[in-house]
PyMOL Python script that loads the backbone (N, CA, C, O; Angstrom):
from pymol import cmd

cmd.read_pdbstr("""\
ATOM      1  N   UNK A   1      61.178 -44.797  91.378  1.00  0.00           N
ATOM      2  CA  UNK A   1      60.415 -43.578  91.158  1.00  0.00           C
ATOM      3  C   UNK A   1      60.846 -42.528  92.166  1.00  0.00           C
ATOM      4  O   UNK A   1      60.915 -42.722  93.379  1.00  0.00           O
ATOM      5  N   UNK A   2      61.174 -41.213  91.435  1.00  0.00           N
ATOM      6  CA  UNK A   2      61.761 -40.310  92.694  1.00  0.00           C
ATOM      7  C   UNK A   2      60.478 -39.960  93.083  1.00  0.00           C
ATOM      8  O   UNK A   2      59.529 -40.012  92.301  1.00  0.00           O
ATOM      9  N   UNK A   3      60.346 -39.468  94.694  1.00  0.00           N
ATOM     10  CA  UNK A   3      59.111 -38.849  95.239  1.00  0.00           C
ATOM     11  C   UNK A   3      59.463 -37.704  95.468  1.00  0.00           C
ATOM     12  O   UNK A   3      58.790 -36.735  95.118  1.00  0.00           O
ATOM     13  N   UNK A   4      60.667 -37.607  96.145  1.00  0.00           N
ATOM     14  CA  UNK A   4      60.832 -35.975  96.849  1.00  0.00           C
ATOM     15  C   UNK A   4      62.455 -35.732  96.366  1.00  0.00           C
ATOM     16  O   UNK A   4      63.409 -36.499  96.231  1.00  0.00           O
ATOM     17  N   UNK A   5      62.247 -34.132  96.162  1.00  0.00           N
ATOM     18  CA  UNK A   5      63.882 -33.841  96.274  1.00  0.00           C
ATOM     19  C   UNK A   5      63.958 -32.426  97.154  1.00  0.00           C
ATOM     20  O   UNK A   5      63.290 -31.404  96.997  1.00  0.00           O
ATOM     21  N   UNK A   6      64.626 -32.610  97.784  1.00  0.00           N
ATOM     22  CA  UNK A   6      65.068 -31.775  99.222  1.00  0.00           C
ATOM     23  C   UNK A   6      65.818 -30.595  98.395  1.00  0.00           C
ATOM     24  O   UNK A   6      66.448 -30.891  97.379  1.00  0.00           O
ATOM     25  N   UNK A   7      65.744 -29.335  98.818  1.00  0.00           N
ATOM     26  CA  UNK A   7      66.465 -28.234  98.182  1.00  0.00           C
ATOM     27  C   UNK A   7      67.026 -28.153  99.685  1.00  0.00           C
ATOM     28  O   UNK A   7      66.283 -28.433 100.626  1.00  0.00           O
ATOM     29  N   UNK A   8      68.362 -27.762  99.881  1.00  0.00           N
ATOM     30  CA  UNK A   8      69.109 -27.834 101.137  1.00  0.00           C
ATOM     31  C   UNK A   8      69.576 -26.072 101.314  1.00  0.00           C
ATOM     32  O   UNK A   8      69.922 -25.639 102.414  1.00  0.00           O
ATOM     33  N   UNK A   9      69.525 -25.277 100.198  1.00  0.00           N
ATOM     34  CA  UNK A   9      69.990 -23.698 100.745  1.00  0.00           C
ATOM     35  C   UNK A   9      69.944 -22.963  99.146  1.00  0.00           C
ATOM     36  O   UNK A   9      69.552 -23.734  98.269  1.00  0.00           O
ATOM     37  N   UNK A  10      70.160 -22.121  98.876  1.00  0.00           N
ATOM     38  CA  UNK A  10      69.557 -21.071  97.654  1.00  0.00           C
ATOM     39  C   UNK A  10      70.295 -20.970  97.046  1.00  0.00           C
ATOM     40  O   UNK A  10      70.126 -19.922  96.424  1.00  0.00           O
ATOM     41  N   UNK A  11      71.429 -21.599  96.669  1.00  0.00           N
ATOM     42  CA  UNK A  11      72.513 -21.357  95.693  1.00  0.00           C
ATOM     43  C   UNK A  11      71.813 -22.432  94.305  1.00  0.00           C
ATOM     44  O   UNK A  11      71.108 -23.436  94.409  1.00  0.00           O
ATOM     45  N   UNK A  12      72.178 -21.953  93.439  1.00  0.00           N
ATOM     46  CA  UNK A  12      71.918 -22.237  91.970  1.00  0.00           C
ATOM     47  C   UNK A  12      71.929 -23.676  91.451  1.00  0.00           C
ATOM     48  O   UNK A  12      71.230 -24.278  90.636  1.00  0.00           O
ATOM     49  N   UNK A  13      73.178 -24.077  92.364  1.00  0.00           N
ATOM     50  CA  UNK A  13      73.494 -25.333  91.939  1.00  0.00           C
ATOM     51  C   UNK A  13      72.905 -26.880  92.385  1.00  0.00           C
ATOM     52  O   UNK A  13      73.105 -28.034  92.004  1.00  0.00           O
ATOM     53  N   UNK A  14      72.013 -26.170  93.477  1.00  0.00           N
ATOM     54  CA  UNK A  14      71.046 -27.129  94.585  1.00  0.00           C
ATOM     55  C   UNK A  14      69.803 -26.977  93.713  1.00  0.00           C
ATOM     56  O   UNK A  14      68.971 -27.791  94.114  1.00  0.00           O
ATOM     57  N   UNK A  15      69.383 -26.340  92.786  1.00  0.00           N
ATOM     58  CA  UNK A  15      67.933 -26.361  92.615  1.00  0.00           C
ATOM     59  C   UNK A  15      67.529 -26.030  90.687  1.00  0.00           C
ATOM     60  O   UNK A  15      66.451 -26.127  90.101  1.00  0.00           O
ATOM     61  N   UNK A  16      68.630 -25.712  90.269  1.00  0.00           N
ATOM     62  CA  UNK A  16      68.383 -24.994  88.840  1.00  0.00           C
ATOM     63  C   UNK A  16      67.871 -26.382  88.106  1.00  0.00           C
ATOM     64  O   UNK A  16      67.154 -26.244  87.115  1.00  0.00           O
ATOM     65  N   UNK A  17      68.187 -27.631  88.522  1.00  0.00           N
ATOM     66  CA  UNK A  17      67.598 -28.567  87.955  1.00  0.00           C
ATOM     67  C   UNK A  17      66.199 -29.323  88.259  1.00  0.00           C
ATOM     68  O   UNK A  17      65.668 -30.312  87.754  1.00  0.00           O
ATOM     69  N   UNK A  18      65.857 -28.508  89.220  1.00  0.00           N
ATOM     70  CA  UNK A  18      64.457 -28.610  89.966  1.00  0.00           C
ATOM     71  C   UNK A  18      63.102 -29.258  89.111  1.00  0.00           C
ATOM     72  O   UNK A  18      62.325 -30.161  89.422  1.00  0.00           O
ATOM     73  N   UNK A  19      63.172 -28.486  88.044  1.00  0.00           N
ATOM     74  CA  UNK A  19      62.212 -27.627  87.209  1.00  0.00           C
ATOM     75  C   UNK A  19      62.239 -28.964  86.541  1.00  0.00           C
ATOM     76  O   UNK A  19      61.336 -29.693  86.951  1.00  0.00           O
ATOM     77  N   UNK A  20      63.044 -29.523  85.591  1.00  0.00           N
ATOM     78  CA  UNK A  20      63.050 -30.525  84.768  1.00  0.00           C
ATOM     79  C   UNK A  20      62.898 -32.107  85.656  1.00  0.00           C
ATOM     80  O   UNK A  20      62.248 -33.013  85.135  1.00  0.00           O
ATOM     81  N   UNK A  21      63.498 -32.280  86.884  1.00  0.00           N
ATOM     82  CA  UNK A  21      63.248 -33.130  87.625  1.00  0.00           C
ATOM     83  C   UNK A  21      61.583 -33.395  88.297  1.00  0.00           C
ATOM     84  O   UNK A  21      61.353 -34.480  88.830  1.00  0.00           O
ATOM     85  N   UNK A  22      60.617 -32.458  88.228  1.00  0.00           N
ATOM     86  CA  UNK A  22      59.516 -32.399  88.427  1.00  0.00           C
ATOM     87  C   UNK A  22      58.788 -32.798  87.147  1.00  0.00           C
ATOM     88  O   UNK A  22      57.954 -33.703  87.195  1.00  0.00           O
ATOM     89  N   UNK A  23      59.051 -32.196  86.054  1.00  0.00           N
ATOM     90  CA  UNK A  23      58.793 -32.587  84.987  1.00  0.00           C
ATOM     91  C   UNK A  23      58.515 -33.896  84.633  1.00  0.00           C
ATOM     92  O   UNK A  23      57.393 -34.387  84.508  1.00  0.00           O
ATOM     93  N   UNK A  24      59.827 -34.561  84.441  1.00  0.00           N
ATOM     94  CA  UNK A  24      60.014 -36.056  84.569  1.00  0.00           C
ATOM     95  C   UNK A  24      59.378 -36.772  85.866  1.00  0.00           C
ATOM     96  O   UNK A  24      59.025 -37.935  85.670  1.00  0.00           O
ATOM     97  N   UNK A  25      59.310 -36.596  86.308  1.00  0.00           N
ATOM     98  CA  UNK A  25      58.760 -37.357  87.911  1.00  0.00           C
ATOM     99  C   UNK A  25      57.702 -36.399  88.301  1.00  0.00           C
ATOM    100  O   UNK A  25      57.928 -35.597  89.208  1.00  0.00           O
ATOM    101  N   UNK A  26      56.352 -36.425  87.572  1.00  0.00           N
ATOM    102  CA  UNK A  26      55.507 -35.404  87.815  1.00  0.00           C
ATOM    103  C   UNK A  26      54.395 -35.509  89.435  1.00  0.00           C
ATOM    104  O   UNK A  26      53.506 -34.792  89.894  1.00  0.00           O
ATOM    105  N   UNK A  27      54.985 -36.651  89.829  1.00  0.00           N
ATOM    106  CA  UNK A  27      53.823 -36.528  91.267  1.00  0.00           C
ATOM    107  C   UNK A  27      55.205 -36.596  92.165  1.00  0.00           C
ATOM    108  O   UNK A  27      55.006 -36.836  93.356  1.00  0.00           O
ATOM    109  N   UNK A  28      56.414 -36.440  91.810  1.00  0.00           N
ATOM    110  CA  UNK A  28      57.404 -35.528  92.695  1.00  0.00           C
ATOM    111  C   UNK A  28      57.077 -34.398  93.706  1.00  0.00           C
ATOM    112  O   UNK A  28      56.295 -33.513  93.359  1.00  0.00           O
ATOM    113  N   UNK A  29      57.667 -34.384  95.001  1.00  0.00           N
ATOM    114  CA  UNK A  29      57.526 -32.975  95.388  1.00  0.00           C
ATOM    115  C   UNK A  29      59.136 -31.909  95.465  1.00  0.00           C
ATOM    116  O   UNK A  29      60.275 -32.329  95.665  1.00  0.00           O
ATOM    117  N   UNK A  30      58.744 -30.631  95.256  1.00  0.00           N
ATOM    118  CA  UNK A  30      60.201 -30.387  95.885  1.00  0.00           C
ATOM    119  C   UNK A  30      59.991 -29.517  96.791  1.00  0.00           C
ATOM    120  O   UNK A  30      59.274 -28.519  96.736  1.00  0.00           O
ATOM    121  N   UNK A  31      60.935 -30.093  98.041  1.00  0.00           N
ATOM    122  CA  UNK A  31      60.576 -29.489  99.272  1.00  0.00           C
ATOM    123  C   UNK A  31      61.833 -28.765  99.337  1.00  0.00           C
ATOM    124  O   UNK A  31      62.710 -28.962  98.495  1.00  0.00           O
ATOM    125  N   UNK A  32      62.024 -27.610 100.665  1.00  0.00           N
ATOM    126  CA  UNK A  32      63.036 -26.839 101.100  1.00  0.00           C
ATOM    127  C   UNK A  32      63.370 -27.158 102.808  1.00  0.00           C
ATOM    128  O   UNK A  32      62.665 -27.819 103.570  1.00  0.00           O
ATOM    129  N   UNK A  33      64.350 -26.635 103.044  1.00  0.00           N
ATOM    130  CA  UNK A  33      64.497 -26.578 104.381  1.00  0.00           C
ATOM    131  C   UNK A  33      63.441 -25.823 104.865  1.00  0.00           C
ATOM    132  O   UNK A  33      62.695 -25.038 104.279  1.00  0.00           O
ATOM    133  N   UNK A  34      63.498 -26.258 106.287  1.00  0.00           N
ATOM    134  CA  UNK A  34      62.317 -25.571 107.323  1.00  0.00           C
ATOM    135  C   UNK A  34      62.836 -24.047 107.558  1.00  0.00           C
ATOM    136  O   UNK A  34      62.188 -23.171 108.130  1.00  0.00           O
ATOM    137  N   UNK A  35      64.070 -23.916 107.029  1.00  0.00           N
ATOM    138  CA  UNK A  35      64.079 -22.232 106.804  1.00  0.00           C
ATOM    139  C   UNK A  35      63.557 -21.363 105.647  1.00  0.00           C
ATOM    140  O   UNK A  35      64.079 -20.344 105.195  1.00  0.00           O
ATOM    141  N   UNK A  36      62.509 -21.922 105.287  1.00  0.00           N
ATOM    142  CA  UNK A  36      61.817 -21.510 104.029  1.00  0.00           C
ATOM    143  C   UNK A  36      61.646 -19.835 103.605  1.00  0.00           C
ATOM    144  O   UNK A  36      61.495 -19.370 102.476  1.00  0.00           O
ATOM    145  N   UNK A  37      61.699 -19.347 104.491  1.00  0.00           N
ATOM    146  CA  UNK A  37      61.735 -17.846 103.751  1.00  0.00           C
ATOM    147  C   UNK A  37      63.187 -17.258 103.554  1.00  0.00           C
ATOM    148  O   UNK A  37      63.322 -16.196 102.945  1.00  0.00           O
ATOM    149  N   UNK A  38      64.100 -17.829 103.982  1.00  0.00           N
ATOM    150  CA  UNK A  38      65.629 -17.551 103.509  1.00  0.00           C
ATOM    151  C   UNK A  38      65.979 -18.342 102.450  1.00  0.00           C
ATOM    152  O   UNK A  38      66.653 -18.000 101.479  1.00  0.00           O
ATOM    153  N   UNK A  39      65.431 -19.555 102.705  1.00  0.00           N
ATOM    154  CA  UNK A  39      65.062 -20.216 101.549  1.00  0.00           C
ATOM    155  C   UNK A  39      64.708 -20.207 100.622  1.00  0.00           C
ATOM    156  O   UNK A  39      65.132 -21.049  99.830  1.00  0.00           O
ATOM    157  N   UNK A  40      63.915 -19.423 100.287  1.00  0.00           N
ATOM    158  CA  UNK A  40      63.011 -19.147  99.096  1.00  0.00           C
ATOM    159  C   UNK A  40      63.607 -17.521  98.417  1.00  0.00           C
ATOM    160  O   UNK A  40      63.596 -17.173  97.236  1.00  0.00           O
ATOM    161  N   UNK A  41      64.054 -16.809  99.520  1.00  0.00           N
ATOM    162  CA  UNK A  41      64.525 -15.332  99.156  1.00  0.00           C
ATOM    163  C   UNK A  41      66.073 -15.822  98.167  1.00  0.00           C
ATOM    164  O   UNK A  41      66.000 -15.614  96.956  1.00  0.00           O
ATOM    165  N   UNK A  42      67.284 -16.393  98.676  1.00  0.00           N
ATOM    166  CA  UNK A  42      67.877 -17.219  97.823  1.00  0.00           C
ATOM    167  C   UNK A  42      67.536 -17.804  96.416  1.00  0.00           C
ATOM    168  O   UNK A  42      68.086 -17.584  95.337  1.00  0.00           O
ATOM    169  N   UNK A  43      66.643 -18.482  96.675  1.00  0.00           N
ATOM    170  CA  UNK A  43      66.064 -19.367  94.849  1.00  0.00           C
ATOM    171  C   UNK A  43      65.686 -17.715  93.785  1.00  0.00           C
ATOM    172  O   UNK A  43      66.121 -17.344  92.694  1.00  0.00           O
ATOM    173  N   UNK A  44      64.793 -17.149  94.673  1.00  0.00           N
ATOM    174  CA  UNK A  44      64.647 -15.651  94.079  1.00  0.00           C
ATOM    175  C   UNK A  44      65.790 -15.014  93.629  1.00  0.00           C
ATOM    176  O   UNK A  44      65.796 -14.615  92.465  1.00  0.00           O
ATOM    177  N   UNK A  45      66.809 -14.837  94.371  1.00  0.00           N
ATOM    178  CA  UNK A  45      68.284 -14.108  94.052  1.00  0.00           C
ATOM    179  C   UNK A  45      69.009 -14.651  92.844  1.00  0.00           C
ATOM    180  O   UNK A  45      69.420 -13.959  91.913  1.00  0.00           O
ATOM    181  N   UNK A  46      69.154 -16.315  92.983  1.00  0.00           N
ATOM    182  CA  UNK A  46      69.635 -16.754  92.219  1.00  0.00           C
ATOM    183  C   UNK A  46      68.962 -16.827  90.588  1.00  0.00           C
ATOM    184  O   UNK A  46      69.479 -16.620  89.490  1.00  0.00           O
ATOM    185  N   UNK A  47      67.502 -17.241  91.020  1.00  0.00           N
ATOM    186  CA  UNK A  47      67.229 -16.947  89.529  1.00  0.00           C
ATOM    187  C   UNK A  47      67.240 -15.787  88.523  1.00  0.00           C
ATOM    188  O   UNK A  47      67.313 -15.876  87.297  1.00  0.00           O
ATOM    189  N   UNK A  48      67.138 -14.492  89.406  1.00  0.00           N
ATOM    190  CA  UNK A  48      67.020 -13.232  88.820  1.00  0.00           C
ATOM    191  C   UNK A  48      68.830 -12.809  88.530  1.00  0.00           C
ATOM    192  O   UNK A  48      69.004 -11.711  88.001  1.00  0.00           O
ATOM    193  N   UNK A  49      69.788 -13.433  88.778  1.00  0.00           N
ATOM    194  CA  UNK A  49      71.035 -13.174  88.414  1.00  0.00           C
ATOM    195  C   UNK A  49      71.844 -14.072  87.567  1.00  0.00           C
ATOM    196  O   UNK A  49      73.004 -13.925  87.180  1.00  0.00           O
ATOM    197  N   UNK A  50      71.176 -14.839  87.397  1.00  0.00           N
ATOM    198  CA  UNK A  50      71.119 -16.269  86.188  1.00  0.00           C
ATOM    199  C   UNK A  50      72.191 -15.715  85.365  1.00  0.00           C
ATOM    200  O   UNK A  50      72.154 -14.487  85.297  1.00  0.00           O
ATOM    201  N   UNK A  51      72.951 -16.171  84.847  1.00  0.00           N
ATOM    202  CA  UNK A  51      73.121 -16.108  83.510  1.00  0.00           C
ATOM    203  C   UNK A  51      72.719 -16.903  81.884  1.00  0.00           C
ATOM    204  O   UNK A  51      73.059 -16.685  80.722  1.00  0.00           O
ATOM    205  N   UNK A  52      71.920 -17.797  82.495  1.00  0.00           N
ATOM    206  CA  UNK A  52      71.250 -18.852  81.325  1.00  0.00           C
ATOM    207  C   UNK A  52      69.528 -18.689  81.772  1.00  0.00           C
ATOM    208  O   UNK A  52      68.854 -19.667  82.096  1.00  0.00           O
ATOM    209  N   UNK A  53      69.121 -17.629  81.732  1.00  0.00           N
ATOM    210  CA  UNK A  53      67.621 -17.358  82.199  1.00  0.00           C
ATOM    211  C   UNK A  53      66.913 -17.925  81.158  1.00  0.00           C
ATOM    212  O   UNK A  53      65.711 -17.677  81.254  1.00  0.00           O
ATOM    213  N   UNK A  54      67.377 -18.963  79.667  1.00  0.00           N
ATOM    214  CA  UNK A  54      66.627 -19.091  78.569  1.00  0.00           C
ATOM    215  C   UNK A  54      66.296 -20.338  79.656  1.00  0.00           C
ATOM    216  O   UNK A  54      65.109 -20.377  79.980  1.00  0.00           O
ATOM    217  N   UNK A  55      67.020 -21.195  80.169  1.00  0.00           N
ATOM    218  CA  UNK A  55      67.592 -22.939  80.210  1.00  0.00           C
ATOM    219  C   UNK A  55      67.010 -23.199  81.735  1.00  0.00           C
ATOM    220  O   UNK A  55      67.236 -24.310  82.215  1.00  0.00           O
ATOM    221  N   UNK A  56      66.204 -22.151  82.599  1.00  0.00           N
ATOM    222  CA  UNK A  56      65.978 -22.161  84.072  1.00  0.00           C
ATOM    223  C   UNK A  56      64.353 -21.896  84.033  1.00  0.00           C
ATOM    224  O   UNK A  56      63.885 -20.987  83.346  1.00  0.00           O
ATOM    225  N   UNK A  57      63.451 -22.860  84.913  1.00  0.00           N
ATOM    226  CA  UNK A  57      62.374 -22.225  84.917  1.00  0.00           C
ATOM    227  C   UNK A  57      62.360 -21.356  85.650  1.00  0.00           C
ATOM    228  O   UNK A  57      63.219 -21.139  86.504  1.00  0.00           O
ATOM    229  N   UNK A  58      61.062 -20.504  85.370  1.00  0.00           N
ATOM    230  CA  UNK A  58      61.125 -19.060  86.139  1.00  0.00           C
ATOM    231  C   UNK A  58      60.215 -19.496  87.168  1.00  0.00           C
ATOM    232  O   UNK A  58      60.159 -18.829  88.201  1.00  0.00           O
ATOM    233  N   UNK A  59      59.572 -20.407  87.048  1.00  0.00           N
ATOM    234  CA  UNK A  59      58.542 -20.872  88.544  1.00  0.00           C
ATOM    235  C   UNK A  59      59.463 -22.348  88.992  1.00  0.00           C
ATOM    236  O   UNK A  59      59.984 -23.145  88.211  1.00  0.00           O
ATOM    237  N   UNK A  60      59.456 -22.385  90.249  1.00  0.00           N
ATOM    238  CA  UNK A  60      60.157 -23.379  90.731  1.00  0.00           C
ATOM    239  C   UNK A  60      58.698 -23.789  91.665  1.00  0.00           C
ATOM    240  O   UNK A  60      57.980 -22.889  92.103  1.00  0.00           O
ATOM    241  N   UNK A  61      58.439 -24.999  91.853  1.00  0.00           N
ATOM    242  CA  UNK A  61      57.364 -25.587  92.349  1.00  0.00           C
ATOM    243  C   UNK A  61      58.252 -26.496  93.968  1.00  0.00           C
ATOM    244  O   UNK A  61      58.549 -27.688  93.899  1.00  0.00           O
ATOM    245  N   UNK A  62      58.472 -25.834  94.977  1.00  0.00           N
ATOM    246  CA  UNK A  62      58.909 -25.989  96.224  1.00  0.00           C
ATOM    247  C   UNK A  62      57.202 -25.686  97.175  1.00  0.00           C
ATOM    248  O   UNK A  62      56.144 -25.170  96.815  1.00  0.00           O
ATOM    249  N   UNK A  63      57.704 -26.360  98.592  1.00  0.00           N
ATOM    250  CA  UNK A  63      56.898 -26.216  99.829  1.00  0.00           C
ATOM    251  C   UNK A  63      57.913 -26.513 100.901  1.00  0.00           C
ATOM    252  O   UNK A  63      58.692 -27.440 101.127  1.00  0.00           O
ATOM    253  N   UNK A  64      57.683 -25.662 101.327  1.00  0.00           N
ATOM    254  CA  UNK A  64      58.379 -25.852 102.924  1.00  0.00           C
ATOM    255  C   UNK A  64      58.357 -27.454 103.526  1.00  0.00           C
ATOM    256  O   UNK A  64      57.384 -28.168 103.284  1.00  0.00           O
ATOM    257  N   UNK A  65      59.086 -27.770 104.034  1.00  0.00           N
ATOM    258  CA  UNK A  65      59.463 -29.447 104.864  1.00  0.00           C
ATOM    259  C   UNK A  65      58.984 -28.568 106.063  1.00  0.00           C
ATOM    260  O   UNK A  65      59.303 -27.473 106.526  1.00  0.00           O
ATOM    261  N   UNK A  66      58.009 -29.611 106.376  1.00  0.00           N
ATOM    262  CA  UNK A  66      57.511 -29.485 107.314  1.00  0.00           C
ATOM    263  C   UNK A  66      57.932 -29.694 109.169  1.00  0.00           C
ATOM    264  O   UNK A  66      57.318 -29.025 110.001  1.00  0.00           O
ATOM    265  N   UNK A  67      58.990 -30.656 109.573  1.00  0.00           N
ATOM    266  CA  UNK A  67      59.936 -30.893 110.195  1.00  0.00           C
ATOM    267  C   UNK A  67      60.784 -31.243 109.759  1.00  0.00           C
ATOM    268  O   UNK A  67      60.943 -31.702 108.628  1.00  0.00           O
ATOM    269  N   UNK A  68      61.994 -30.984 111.150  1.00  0.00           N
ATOM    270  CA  UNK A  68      62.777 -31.076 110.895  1.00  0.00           C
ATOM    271  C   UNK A  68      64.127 -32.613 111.015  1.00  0.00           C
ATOM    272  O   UNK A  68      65.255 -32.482 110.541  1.00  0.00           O
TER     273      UNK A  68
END
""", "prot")
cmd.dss("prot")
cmd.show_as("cartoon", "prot")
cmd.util.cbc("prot")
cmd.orient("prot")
């Protein structure tokens, strides 16, 4: 059973599968690095420049990792 999946930095290819992996593994968490607001400004960038915006959720369900 997955529990957690770590998002490691804001590029597309670390997280666009986020959405469906929570899905499937619904008491999953997905956490980010403890740099969470560069972190999160990234997931923002990337989703709004998408080119498959049908196939990406538009809410990504992340929380900051708490240490490091």
């Amino acid at each position: 059973m997955l529990r957690t999946t770590y998002v490691t930095h804001g590029h597309g290819d670390h997280f666009f599968g986020l959405g469906a992996l929570l899905d499937r593994f619904p008491t999953a968490r997905g956490v980010a690095t403890a740099v969470w607001q560069a972190t999160r400004a990234g997931l923002a960038g990337q989703l709004a420049a998408s080119a498959l915006p049908e196939q990406i959720p538009e809410t990504l369900v992340t929380e900051p990792l708490q240490s490091d």
